[in-house]
MARVOKE-957110 format. One record per atom (N, C-alpha, C, CB): residue number from 1; x, y, z. Coordinates in Angstrom, 2 decimals. Last residue first. Glycine has a CB too. Example, Ala and Ser with C-alpha at 12.3 -4.5 7.8 and 13.67 -1.06 7.14 Angstrom:
! residues 2
[pt 2,[12.85,-2.25,7.08]],
[pt 2,[13.67,-1.06,7.14]],
[pt 2,[12.90,0.03,7.87]],
[pt 2,[14.08,-0.60,5.72]],
[pt 1,[13.19,-5.69,7.80]],
[pt 1,[12.30,-4.50,7.80]],
[pt 1,[13.20,-3.30,7.80]],
[pt 1,[11.31,-4.47,9.05]],
***
This chain:
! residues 151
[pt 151,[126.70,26.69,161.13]],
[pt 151,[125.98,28.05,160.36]],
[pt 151,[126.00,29.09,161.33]],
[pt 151,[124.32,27.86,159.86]],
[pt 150,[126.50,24.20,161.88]],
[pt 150,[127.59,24.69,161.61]],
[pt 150,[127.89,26.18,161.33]],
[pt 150,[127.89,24.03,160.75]],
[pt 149,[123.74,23.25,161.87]],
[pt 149,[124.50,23.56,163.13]],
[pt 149,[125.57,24.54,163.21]],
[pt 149,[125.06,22.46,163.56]],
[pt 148,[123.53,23.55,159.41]],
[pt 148,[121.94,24.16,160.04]],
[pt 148,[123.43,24.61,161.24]],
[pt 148,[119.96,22.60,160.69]],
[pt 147,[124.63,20.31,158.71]],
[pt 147,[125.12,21.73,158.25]],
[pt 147,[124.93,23.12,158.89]],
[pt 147,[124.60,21.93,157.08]],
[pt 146,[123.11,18.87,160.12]],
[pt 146,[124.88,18.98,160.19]],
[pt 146,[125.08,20.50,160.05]],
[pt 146,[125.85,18.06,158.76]],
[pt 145,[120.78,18.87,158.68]],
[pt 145,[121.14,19.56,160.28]],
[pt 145,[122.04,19.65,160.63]],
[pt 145,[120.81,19.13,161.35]],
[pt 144,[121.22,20.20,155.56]],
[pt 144,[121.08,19.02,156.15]],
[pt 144,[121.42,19.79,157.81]],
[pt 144,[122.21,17.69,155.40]],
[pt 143,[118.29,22.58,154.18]],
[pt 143,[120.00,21.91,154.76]],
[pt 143,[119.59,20.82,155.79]],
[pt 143,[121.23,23.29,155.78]],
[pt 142,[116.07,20.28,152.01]],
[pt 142,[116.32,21.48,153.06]],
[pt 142,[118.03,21.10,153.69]],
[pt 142,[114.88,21.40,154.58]],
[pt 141,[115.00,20.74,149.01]],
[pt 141,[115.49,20.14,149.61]],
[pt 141,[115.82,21.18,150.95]],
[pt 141,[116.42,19.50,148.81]],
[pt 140,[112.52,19.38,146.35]],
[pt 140,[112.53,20.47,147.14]],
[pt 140,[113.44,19.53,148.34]],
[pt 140,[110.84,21.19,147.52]],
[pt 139,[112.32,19.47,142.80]],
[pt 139,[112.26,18.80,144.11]],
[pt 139,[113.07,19.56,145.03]],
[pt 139,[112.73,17.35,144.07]],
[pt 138,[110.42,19.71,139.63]],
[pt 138,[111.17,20.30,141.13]],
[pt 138,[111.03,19.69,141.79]],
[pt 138,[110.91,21.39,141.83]],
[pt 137,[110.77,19.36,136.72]],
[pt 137,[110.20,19.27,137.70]],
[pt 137,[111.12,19.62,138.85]],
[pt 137,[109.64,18.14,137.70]],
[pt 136,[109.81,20.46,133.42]],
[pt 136,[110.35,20.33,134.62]],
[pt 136,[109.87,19.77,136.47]],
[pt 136,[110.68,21.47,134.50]],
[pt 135,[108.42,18.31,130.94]],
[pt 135,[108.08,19.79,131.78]],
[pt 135,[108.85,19.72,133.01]],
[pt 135,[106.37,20.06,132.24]],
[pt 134,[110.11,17.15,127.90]],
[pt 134,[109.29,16.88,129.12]],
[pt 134,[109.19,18.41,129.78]],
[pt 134,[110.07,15.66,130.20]],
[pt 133,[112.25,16.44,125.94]],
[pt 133,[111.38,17.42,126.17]],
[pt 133,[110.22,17.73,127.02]],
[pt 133,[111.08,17.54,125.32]],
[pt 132,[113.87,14.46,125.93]],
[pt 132,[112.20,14.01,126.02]],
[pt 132,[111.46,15.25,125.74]],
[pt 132,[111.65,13.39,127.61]],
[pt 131,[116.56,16.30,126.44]],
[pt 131,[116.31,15.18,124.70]],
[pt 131,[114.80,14.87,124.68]],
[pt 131,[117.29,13.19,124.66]],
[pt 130,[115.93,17.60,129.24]],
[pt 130,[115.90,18.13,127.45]],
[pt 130,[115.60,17.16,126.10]],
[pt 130,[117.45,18.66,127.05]],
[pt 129,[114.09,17.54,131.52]],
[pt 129,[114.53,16.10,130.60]],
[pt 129,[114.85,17.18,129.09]],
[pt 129,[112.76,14.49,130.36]],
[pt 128,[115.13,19.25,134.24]],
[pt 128,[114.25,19.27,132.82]],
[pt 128,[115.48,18.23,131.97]],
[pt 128,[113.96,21.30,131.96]],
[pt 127,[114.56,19.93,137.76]],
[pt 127,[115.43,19.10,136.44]],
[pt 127,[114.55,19.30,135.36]],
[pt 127,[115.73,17.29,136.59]],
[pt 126,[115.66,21.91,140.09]],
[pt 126,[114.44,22.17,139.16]],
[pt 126,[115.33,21.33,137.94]],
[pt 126,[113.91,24.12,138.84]],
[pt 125,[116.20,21.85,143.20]],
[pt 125,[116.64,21.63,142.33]],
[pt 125,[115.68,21.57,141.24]],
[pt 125,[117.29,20.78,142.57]],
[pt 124,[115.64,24.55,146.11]],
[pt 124,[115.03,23.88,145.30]],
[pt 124,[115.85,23.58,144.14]],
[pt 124,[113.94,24.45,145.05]],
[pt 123,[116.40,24.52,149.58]],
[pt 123,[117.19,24.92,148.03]],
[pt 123,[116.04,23.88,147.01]],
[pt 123,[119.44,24.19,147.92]],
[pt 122,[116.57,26.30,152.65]],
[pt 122,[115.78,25.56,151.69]],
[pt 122,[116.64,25.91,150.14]],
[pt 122,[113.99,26.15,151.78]],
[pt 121,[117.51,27.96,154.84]],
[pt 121,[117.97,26.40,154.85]],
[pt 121,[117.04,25.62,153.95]],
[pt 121,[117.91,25.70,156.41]],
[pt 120,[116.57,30.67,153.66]],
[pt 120,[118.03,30.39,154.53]],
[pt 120,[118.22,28.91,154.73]],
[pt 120,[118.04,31.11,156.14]],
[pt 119,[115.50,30.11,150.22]],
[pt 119,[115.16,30.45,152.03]],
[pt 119,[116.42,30.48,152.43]],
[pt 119,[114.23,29.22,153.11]],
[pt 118,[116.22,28.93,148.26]],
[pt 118,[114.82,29.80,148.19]],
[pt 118,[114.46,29.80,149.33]],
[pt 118,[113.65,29.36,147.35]],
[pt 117,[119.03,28.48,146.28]],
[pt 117,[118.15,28.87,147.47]],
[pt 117,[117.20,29.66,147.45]],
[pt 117,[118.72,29.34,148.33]],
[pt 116,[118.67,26.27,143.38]],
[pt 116,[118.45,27.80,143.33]],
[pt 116,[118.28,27.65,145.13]],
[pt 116,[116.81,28.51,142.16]],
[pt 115,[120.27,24.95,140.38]],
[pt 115,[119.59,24.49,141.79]],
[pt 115,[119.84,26.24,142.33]],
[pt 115,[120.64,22.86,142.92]],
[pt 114,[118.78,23.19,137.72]],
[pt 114,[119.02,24.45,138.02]],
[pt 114,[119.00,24.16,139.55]],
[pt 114,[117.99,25.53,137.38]],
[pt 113,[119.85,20.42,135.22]],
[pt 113,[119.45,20.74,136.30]],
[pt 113,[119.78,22.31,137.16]],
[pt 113,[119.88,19.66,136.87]],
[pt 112,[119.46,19.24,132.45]],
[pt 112,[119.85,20.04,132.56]],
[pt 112,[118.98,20.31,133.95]],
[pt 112,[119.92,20.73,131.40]],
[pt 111,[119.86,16.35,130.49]],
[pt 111,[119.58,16.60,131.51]],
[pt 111,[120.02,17.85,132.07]],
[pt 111,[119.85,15.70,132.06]],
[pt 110,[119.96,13.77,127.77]],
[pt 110,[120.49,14.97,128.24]],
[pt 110,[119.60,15.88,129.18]],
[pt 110,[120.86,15.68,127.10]],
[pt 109,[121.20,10.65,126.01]],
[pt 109,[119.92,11.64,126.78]],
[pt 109,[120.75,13.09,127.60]],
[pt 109,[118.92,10.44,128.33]],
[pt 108,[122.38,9.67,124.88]],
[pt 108,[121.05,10.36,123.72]],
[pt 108,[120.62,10.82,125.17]],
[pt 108,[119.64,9.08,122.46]],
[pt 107,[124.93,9.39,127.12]],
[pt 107,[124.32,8.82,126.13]],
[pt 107,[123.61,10.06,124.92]],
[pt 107,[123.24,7.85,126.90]],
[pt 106,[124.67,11.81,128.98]],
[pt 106,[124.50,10.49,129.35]],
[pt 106,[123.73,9.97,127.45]],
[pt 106,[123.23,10.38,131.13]],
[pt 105,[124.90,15.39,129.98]],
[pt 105,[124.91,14.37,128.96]],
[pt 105,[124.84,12.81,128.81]],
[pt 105,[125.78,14.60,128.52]],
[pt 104,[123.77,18.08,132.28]],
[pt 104,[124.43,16.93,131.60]],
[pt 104,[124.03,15.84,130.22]],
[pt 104,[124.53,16.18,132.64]],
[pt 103,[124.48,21.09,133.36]],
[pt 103,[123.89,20.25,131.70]],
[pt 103,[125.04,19.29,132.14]],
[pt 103,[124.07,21.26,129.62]],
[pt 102,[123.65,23.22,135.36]],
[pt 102,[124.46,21.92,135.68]],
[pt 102,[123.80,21.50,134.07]],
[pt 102,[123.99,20.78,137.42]],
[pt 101,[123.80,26.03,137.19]],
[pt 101,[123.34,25.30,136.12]],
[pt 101,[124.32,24.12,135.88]],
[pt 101,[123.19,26.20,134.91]],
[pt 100,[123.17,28.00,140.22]],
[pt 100,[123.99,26.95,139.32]],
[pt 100,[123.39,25.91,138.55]],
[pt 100,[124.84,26.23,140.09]],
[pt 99,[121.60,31.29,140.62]],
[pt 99,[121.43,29.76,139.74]],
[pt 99,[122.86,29.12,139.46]],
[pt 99,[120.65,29.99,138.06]],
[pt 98,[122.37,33.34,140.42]],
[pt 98,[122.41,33.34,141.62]],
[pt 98,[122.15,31.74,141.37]],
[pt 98,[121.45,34.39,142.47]],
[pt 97,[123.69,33.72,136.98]],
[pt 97,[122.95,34.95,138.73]],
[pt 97,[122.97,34.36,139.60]],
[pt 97,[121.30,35.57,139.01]],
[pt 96,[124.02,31.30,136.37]],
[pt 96,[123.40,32.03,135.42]],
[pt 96,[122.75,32.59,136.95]],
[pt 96,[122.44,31.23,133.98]],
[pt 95,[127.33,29.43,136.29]],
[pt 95,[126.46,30.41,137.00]],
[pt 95,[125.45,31.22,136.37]],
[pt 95,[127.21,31.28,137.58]],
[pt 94,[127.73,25.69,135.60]],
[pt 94,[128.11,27.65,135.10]],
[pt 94,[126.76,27.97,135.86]],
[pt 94,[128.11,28.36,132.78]],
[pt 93,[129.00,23.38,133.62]],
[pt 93,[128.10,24.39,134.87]],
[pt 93,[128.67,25.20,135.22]],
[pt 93,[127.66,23.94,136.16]],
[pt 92,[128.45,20.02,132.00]],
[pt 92,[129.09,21.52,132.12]],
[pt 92,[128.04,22.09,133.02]],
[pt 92,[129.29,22.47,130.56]],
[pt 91,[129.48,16.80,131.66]],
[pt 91,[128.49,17.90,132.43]],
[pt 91,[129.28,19.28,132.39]],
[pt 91,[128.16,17.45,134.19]],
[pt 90,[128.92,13.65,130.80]],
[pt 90,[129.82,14.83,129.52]],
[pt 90,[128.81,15.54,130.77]],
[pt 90,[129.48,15.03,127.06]],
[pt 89,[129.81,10.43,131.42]],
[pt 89,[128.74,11.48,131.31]],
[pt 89,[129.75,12.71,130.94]],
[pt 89,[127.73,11.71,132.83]],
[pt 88,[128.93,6.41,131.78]],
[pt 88,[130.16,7.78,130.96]],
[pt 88,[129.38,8.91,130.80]],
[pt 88,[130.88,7.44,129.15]],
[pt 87,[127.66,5.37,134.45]],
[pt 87,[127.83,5.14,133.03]],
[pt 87,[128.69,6.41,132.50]],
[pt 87,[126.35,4.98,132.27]],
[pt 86,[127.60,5.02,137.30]],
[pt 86,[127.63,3.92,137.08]],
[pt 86,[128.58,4.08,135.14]],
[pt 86,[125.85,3.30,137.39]],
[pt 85,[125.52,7.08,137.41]],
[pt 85,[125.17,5.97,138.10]],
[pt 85,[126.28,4.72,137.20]],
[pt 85,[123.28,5.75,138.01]],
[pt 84,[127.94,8.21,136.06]],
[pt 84,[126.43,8.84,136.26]],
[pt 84,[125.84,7.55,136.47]],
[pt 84,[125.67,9.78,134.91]],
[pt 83,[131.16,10.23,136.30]],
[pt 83,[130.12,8.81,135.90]],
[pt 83,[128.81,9.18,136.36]],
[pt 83,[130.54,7.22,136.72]],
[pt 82,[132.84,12.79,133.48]],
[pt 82,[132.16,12.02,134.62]],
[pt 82,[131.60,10.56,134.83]],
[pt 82,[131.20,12.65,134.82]],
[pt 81,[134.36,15.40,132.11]],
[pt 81,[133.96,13.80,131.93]],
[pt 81,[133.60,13.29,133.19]],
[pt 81,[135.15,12.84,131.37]],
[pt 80,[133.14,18.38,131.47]],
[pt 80,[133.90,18.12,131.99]],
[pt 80,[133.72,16.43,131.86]],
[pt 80,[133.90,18.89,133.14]],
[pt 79,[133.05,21.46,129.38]],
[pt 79,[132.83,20.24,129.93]],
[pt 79,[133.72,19.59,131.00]],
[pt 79,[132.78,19.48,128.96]],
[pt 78,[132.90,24.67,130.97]],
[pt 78,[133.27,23.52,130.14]],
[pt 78,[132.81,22.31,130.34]],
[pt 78,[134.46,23.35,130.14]],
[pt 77,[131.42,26.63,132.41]],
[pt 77,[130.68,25.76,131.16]],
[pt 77,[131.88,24.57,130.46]],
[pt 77,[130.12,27.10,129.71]],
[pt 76,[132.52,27.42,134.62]],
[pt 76,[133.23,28.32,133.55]],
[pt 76,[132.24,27.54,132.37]],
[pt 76,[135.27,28.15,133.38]],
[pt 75,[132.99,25.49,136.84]],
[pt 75,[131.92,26.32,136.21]],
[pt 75,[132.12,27.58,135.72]],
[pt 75,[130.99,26.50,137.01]],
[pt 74,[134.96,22.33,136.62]],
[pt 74,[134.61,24.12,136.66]],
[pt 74,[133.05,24.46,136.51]],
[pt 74,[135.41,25.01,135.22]],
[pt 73,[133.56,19.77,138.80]],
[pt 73,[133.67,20.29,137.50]],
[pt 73,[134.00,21.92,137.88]],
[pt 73,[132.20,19.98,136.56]],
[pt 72,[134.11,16.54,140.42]],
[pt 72,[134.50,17.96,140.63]],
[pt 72,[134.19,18.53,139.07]],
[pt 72,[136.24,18.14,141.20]],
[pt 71,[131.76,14.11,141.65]],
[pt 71,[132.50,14.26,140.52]],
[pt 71,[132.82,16.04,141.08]],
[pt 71,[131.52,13.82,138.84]],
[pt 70,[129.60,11.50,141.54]],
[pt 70,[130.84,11.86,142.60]],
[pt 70,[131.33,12.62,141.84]],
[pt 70,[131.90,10.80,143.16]],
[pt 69,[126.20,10.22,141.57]],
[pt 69,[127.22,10.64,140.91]],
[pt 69,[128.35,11.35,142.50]],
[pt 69,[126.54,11.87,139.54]],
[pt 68,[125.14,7.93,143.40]],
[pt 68,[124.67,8.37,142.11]],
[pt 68,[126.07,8.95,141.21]],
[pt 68,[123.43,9.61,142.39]],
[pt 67,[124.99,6.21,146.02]],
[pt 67,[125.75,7.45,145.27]],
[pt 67,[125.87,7.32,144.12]],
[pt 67,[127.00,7.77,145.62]],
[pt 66,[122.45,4.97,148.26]],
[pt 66,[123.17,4.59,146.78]],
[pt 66,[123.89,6.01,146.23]],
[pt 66,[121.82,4.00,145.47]],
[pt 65,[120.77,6.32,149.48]],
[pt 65,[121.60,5.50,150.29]],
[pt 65,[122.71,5.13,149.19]],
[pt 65,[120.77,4.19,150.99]],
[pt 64,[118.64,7.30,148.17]],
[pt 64,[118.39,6.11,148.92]],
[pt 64,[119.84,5.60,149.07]],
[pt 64,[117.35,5.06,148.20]],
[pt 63,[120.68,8.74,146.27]],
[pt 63,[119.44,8.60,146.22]],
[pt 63,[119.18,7.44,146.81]],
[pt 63,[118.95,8.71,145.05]],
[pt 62,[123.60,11.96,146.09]],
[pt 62,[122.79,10.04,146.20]],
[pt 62,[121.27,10.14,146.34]],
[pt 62,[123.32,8.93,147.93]],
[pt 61,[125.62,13.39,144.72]],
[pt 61,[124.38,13.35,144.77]],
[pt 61,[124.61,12.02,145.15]],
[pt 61,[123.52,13.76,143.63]],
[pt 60,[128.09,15.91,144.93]],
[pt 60,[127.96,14.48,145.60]],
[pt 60,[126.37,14.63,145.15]],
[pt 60,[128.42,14.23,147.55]],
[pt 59,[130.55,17.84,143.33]],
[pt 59,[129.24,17.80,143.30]],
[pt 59,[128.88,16.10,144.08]],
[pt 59,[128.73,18.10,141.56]],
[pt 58,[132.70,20.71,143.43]],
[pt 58,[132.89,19.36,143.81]],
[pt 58,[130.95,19.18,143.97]],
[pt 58,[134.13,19.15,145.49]],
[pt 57,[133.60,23.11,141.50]],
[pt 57,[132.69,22.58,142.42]],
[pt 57,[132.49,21.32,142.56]],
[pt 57,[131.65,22.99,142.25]],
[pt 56,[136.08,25.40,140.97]],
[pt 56,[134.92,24.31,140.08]],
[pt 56,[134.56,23.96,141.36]],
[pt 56,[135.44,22.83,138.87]],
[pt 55,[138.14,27.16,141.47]],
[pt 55,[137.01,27.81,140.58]],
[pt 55,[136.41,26.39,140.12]],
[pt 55,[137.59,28.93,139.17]],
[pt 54,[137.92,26.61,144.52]],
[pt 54,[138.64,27.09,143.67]],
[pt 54,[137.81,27.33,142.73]],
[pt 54,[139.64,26.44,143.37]],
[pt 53,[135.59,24.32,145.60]],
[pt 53,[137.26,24.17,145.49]],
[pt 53,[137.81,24.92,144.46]],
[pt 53,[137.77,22.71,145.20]],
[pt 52,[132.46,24.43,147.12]],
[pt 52,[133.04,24.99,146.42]],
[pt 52,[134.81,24.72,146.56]],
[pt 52,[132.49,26.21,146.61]],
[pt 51,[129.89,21.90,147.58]],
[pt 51,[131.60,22.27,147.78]],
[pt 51,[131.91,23.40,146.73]],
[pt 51,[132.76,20.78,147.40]],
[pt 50,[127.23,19.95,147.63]],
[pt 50,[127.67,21.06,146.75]],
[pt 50,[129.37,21.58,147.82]],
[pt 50,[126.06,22.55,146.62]],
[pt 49,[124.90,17.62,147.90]],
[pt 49,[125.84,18.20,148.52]],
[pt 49,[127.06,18.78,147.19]],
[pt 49,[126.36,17.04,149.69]],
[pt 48,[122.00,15.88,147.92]],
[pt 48,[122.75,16.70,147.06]],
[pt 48,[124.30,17.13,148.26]],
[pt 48,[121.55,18.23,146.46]],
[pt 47,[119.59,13.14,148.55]],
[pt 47,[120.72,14.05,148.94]],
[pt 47,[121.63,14.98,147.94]],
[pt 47,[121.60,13.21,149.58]],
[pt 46,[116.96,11.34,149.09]],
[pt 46,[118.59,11.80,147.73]],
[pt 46,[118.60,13.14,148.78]],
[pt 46,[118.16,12.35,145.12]],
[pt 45,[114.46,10.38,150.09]],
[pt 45,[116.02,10.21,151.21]],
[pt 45,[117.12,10.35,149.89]],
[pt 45,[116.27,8.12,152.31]],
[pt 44,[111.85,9.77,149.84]],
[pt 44,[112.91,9.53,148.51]],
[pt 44,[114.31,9.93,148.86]],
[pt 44,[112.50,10.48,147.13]],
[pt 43,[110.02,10.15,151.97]],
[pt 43,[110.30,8.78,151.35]],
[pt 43,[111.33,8.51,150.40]],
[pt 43,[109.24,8.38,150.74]],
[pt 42,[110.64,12.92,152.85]],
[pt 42,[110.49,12.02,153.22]],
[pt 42,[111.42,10.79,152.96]],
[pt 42,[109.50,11.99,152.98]],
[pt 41,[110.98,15.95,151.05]],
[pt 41,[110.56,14.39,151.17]],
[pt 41,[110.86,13.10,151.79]],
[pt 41,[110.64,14.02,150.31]],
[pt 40,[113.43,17.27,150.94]],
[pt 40,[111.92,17.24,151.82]],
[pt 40,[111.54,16.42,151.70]],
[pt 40,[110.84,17.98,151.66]],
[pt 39,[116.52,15.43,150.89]],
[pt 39,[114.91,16.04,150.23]],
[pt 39,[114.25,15.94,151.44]],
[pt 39,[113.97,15.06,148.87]],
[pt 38,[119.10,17.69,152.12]],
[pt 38,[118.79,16.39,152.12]],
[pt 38,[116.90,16.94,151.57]],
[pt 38,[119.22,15.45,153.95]],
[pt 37,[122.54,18.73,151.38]],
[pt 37,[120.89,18.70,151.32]],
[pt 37,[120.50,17.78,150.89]],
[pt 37,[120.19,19.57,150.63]],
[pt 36,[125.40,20.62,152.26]],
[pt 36,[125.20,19.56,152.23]],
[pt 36,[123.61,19.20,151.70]],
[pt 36,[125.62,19.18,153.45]],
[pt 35,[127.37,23.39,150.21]],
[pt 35,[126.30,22.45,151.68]],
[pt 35,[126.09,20.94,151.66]],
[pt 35,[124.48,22.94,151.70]],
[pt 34,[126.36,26.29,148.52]],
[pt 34,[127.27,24.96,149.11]],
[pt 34,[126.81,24.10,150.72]],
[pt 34,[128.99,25.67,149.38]],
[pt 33,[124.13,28.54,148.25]],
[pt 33,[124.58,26.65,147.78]],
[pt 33,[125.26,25.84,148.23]],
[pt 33,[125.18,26.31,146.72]],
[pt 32,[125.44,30.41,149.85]],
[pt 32,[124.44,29.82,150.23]],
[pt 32,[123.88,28.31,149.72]],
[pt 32,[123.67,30.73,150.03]],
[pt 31,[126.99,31.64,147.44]],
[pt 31,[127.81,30.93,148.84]],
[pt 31,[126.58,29.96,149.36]],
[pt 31,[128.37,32.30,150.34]],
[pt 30,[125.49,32.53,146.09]],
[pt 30,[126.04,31.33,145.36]],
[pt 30,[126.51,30.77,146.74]],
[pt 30,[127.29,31.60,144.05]],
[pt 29,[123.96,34.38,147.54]],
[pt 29,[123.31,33.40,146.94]],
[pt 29,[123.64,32.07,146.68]],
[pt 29,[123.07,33.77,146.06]],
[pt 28,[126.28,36.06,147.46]],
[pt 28,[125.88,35.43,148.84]],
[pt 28,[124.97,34.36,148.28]],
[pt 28,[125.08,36.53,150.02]],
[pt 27,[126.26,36.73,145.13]],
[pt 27,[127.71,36.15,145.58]],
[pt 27,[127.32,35.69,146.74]],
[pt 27,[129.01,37.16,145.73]],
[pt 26,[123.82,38.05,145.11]],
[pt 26,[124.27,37.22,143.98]],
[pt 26,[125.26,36.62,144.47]],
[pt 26,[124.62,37.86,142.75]],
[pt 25,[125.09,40.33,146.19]],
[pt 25,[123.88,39.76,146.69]],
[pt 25,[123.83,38.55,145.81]],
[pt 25,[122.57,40.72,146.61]],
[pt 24,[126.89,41.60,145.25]],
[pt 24,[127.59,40.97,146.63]],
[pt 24,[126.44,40.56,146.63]],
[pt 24,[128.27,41.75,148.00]],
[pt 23,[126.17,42.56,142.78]],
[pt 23,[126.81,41.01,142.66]],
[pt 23,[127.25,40.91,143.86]],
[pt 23,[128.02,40.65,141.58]],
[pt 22,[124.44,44.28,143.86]],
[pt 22,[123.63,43.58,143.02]],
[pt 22,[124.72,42.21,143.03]],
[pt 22,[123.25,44.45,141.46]],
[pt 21,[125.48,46.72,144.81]],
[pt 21,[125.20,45.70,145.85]],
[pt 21,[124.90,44.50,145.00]],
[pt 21,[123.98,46.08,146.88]],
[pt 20,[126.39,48.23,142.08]],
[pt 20,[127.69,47.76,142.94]],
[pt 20,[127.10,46.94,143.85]],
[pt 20,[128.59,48.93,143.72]],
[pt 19,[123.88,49.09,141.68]],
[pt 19,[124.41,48.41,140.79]],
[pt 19,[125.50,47.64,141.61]],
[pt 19,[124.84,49.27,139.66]],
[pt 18,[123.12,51.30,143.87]],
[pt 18,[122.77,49.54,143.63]],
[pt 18,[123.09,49.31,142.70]],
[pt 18,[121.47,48.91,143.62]],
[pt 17,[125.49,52.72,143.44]],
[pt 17,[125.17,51.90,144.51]],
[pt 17,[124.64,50.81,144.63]],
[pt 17,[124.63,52.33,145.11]],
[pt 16,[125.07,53.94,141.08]],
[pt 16,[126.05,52.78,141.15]],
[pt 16,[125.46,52.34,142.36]],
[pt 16,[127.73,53.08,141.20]],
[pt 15,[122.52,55.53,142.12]],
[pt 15,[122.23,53.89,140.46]],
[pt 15,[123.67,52.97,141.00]],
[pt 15,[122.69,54.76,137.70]],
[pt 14,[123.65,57.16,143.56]],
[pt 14,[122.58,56.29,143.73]],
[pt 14,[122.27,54.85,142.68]],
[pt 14,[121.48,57.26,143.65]],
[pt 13,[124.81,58.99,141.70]],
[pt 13,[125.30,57.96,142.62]],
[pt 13,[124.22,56.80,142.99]],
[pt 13,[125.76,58.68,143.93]],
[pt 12,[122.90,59.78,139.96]],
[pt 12,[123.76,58.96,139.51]],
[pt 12,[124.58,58.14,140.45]],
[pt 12,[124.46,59.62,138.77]],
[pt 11,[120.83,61.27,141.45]],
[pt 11,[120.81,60.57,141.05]],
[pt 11,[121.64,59.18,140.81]],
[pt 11,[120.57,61.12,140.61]],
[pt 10,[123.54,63.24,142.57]],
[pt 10,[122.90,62.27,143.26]],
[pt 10,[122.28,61.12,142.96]],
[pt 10,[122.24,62.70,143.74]],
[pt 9,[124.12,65.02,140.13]],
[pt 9,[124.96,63.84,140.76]],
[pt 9,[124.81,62.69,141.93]],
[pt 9,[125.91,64.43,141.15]],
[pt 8,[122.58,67.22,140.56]],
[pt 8,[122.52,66.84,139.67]],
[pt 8,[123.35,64.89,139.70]],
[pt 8,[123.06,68.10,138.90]],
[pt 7,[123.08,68.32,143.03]],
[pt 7,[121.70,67.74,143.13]],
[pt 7,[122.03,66.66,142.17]],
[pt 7,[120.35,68.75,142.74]],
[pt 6,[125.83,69.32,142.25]],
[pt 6,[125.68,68.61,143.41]],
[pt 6,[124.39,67.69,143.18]],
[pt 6,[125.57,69.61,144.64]],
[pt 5,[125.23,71.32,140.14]],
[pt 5,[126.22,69.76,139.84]],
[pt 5,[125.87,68.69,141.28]],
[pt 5,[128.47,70.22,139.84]],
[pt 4,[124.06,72.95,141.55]],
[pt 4,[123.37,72.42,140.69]],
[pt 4,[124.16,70.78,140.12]],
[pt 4,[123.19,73.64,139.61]],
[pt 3,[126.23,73.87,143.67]],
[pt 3,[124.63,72.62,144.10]],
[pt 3,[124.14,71.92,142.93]],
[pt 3,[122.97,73.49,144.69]],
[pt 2,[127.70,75.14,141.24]],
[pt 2,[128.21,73.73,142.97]],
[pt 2,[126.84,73.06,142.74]],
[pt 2,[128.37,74.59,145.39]],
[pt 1,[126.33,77.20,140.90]],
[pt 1,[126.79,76.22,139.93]],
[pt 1,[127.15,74.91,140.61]],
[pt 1,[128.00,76.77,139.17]],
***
């Protein structure tokens, strides 16, 4: 009667197991965002840089040298108030798995950016023009060497 419960219970361990690795792998993902990143590209020298402070995230973007946006938000989805080159912006962000999602707002227009690691020193940001309805696009960034060092 033992073994039969015994065999019988293996299965089931086995499922929590990987169920239980699934959000330390996901939790390394998110750690793996924070940083500093600069574009593959060359010629278009934007930068991202990500912070985690508690439960919101301090966010730096520039583009050629110029700082775009500066701003701390939760990511719990609330909103939060911001500037955006300059103009009045509404951004919520929140974790969808291993993805930080970023919606912002600017005016009639609205901008929803996914930024995902897709290596040990590569992060791809994937923007979609929501109000244009346009097709996303990706731009591809690698850690900055500051960072690479620090690691």
């Amino acid at each position: 009667m033992k073994a039969r419960f015994a065999l019988a219970a293996i299965p089931i361990l086995g499922f929590i197991v990987v169920l239980s690795a699934a959000p330390v792998d996901e939790q390394t993902a998110r750690d793996q965002l924070m940083g500093t990143w600069q574009s593959d590209n060359g010629a278009a020298q934007a930068s991202w840089t990500l912070a985690e402070k508690g439960d919101s995230i301090h966010v730096a973007n520039s583009n050629g040298g110029q700082t775009v946006e500066d701003f701390a938000c939760n990511t719990s989805g609330k909103e939060c108030s911001v500037k955006h080159a300059g103009h009045s912006a509404k951004v919520s962000m929140w974790f969808n798995g291993a993805k930080l999602v970023e919606l912002e707002s600017t005016g009639s227009q609205t901008v929803k950016r996914r930024f995902t690691v897709t290596g040990k020193d590569s992060m791809d940001v994937e923007t979609i023009h929501v109000s244009e309805g346009g097709s996303p696009e990706i731009a591809h960034f690698k850690r900055s060497p500051v960072e690479s060092a620090k690691q």
